[in-house]
C-alpha positions as CSV (number, residue, x, y, z in Angstrom):
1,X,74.0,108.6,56.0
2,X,73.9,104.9,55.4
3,X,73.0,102.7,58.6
4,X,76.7,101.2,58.8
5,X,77.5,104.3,58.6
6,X,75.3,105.9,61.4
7,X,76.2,103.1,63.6
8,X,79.7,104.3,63.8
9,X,79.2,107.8,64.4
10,X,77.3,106.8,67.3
11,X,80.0,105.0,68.5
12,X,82.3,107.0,67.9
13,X,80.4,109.4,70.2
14,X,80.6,106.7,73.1
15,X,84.1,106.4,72.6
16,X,84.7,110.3,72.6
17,X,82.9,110.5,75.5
18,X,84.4,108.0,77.6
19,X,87.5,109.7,77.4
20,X,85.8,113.2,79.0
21,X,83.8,111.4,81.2
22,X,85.8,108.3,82.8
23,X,84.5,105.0,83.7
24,X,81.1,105.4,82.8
25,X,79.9,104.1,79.5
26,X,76.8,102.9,80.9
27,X,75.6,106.1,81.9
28,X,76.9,108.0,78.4
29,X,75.0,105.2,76.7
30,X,72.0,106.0,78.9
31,X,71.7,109.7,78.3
32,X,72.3,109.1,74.2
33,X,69.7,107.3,74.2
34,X,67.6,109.6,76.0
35,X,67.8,112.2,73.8
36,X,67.5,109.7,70.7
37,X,64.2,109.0,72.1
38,X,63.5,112.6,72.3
39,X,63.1,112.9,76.0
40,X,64.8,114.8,78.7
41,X,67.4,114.0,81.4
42,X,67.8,113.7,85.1
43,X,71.2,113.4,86.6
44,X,70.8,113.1,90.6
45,X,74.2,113.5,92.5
46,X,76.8,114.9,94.7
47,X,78.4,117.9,93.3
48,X,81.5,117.5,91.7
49,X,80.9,114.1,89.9
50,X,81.0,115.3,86.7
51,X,77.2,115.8,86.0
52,X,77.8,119.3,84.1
53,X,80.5,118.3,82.5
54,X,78.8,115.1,80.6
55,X,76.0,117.6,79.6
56,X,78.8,120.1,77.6
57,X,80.3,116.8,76.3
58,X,77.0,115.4,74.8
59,X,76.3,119.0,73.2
60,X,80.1,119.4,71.8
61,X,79.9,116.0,70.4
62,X,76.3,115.8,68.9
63,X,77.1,119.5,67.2
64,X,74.0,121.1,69.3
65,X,73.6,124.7,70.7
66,X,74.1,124.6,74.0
67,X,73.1,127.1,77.1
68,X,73.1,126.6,80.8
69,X,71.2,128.0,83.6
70,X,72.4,128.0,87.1
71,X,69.2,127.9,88.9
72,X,69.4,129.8,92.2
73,X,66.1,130.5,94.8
74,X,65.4,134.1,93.7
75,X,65.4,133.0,90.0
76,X,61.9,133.8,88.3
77,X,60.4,132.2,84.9
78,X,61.2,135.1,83.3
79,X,65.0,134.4,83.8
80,X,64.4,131.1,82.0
81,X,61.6,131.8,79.1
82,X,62.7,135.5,77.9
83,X,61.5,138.6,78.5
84,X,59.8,141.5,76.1
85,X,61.8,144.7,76.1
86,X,60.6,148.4,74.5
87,X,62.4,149.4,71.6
88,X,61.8,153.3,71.4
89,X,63.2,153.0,67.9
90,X,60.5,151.1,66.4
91,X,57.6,152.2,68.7
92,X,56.8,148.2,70.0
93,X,57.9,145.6,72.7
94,X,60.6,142.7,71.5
95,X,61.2,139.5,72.8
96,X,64.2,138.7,74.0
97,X,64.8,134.6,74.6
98,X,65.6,133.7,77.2
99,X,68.2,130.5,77.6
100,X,65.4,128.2,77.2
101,X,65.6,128.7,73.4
102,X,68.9,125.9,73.0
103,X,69.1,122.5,71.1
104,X,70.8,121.6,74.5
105,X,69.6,123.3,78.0
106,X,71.6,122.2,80.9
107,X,69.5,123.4,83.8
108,X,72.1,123.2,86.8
109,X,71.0,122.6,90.3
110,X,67.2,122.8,89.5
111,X,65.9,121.8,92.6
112,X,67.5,125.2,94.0
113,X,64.6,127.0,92.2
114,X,61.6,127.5,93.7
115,X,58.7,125.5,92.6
116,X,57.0,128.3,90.5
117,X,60.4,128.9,88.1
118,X,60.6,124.7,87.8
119,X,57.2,125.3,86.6
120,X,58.0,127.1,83.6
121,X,59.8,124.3,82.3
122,X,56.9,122.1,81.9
123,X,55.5,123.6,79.2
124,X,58.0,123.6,77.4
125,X,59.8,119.5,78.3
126,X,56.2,118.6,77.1
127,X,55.1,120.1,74.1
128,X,58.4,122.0,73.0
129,X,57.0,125.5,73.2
130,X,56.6,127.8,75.2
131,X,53.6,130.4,75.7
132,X,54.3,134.2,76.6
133,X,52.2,137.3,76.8
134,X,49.6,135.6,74.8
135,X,52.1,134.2,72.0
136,X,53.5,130.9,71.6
137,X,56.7,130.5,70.1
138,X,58.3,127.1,69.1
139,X,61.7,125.6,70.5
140,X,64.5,124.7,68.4
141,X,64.5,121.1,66.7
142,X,66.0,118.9,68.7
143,X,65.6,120.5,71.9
144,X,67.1,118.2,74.8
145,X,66.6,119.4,78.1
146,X,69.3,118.2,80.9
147,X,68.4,118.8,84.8
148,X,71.0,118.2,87.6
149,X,69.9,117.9,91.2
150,X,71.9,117.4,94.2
151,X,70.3,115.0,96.6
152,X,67.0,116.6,98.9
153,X,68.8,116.4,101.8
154,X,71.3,119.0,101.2
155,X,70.4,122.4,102.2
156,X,68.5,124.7,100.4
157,X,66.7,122.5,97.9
158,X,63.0,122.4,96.6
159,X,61.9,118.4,96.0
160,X,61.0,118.3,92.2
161,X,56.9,117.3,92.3
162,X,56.2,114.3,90.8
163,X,54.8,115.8,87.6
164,X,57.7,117.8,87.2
165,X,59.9,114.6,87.6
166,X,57.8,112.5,85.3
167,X,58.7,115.2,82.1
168,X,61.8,113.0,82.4
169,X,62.3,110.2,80.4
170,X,65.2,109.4,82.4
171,X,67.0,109.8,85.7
172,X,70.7,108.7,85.9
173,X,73.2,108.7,88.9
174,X,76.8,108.9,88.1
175,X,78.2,107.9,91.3
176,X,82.5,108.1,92.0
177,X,84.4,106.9,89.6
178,X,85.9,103.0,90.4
179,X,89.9,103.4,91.5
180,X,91.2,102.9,88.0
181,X,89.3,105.7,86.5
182,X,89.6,108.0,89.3
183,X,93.4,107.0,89.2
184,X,93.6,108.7,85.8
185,X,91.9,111.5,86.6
186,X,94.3,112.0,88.8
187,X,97.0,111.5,86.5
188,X,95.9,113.6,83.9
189,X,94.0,116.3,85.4
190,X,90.1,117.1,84.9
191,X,88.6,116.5,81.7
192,X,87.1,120.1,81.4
193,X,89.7,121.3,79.6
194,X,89.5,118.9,76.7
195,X,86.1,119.9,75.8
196,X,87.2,122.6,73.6
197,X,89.0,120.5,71.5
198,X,85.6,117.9,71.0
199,X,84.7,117.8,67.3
200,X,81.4,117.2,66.7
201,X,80.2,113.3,65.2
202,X,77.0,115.0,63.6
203,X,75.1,118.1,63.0
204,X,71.6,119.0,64.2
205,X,70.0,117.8,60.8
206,X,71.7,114.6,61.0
207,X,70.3,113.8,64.4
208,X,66.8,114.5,63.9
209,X,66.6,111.8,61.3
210,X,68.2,109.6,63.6
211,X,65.7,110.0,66.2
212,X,63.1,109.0,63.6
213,X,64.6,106.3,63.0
214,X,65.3,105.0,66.5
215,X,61.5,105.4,67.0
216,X,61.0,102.9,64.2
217,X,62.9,100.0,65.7
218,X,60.1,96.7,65.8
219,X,58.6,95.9,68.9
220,X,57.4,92.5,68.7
221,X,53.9,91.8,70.1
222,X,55.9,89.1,72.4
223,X,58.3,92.0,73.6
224,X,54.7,94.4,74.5
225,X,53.5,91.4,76.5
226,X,56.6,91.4,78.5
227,X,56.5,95.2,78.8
228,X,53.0,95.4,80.1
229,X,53.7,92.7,82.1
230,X,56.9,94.3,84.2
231,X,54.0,98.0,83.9
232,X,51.3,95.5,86.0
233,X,53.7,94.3,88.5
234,X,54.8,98.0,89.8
235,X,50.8,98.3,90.1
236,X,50.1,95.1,92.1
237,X,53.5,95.5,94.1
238,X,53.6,96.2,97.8
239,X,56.8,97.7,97.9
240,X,55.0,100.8,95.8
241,X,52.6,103.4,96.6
242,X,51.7,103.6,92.9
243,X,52.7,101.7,89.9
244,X,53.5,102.9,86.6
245,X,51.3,105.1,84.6
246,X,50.7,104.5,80.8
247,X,53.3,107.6,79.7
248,X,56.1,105.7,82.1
249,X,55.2,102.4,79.4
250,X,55.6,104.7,76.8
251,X,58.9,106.0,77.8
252,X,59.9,102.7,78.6
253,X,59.5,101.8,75.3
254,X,61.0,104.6,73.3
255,X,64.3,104.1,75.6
256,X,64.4,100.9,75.4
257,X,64.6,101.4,70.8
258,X,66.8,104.1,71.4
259,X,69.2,101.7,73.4
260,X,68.5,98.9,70.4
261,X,69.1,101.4,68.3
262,X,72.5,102.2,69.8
263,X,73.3,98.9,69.4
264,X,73.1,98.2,65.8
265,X,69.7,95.7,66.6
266,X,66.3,96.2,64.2
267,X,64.3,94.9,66.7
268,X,63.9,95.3,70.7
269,X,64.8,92.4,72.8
270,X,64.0,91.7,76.9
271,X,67.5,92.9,77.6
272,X,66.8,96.4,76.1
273,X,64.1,96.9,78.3
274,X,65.8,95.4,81.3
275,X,69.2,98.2,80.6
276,X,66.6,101.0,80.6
277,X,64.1,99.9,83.2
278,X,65.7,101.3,86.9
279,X,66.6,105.0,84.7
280,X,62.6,104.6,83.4
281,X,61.1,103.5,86.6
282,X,62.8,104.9,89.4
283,X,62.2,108.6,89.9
284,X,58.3,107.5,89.4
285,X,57.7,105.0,92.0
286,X,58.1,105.9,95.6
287,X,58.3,103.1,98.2
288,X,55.5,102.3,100.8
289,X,58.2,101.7,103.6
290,X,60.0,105.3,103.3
291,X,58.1,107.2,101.2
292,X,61.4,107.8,99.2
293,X,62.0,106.7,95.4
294,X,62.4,103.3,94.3
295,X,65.9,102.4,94.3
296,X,67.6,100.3,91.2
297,X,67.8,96.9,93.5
298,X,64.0,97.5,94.0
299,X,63.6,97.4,90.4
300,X,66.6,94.6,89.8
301,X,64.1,92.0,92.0
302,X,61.0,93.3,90.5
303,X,62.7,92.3,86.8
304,X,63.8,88.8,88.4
305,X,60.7,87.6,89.6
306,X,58.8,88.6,85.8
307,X,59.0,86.0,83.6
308,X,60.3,86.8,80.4
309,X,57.3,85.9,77.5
């Protein structure tokens, strides 16, 4: 595919989108871009926003595999990674994959697992394999792994630990739709029912490239200064227990060429950093005060009072 060419596929995948998923194009763009940078997703909300049904919209659109897991507190690892089974017929155990093994995993409700079955994701959100009975076995290429949570204070829900959380590149909220959008929801029905007739924009060997090449968008040594500079004020901060670690300024920077990318742009610019920074920064900076997670106006003043370089 030729750039032009690439460009419009990707939005045409926006534009698909929005009409699934109603009044929220920042968000869509958000989550593309997550997955152009090769990291993982976090959507944190109330039930019934539409949080499942943007992760079977990406998959339809982007041509990927797809399987979902409804996590549930008497769910083991075993339910997510496979199992081996005896075949009599051949004399030796077989491995069975488990739903793990998807271009797209949407792992519903994951803080209803209990901490050892969010476990066994780790292995495989960081280095795209998974280890069993002594074996390790790859993940398919691209492998995009989507989490929902609904918020802690529900019932029977296990907090994600922090380096279970930071495995996420980003962490979206989709929030209720504004009146015009719910409006036509109303109108038309839920969106659900379209998905089946989503044609896909690209196929999985189409995307990989695309990812290569959203990781090759220029970073100017200007746009790192400004970068580490926004990293170092989360560190000195008061409003933080602990600023950013040097993986958060590294997934700051792959989403913020992914979202360039999107765009059309060669070349990263403040206001790519500044779109991606409260998805980047949020879910890994808890607040002195509460205890709880940053919020997006905490990281809103904390991009007002750096200076752009």
């Amino acid at each position: 595919m030729q750039a032009t060419a690439k460009h419009s596929s990707i939005t045409e995948v926006i534009a698909a989108a929005n009409q699934i998923i109603l009044g929220k194009e920042v968000q869509i763009r958000l989550a593309l871009s997550c997955l152009l940078a090769r990291g993982h997703l976090l959507i944190e909300d109330l039930p019934g926003v539409g949080k499942t049904t943007l992760a079977h919209t990406l998959a339809r659109l982007l041509g990927l595999q797809f399987s979902r897991i409804q996590f549930t507190s008497d769910m083991l690892p075993a339910d997510v990674i496979g199992i081996s089974i005896f075949d009599r017929e051949r004399s030796t155990f077989r491995f069975l994959p488990g739903a793990l093994f998807s271009q797209v995993l949407l792992a519903d409700e994951i803080n209803r697992a209990t901490p050892k079955t969010q476990s066994a994701l780790l292995e495989a959100m960081e280095e795209r394999q998974v280890t069993t009975e002594g074996e390790t076995r790859p993940l398919p290429e691209p492998f995009f792994v989507i989490a929902t949570q609904n918020p802690s204070t529900q019932i029977g829900t296990f907090p994600l630990p922090e380096s279970q959380l930071d495995r996420f590149l980003l962490r979206i909220e989709l929030g209720y739709p504004d009146r015009k959008a719910e409006r036509a929801l109303l109108e038309g029905g839920g969106r659900r029912d379209q998905l089946p007739e989503l044609a896909a924009c690209f196929s999985p060997d189409q995307l990989v490239p695309l990812q290569k090449l959203a990781a090759a968008i220029h970073v100017s040594e200007a746009l790192l200064d400004y970068v580490q500079t926004l990293i170092e004020a989360t560190r000195v901060s008061p409003l933080f227990i602990h600023g950013l670690s040097p993986r958060a300024a590294l997934a700051l920077l792959a989403a913020a060429r992914a979202w360039a990318f999107i765009d059309g742009r060669g070349m990263v610019l403040p206001e790519d950093v500044q779109a991606v920074l409260p998805s980047v920064a949020c879910h890994r900076l808890r607040l002195v005060n509460s205890a709880s997670h940053a919020r997006p106006e905490d990281i809103a003043n904390l991009i007002c009072a750096v200076p752009v370089v």
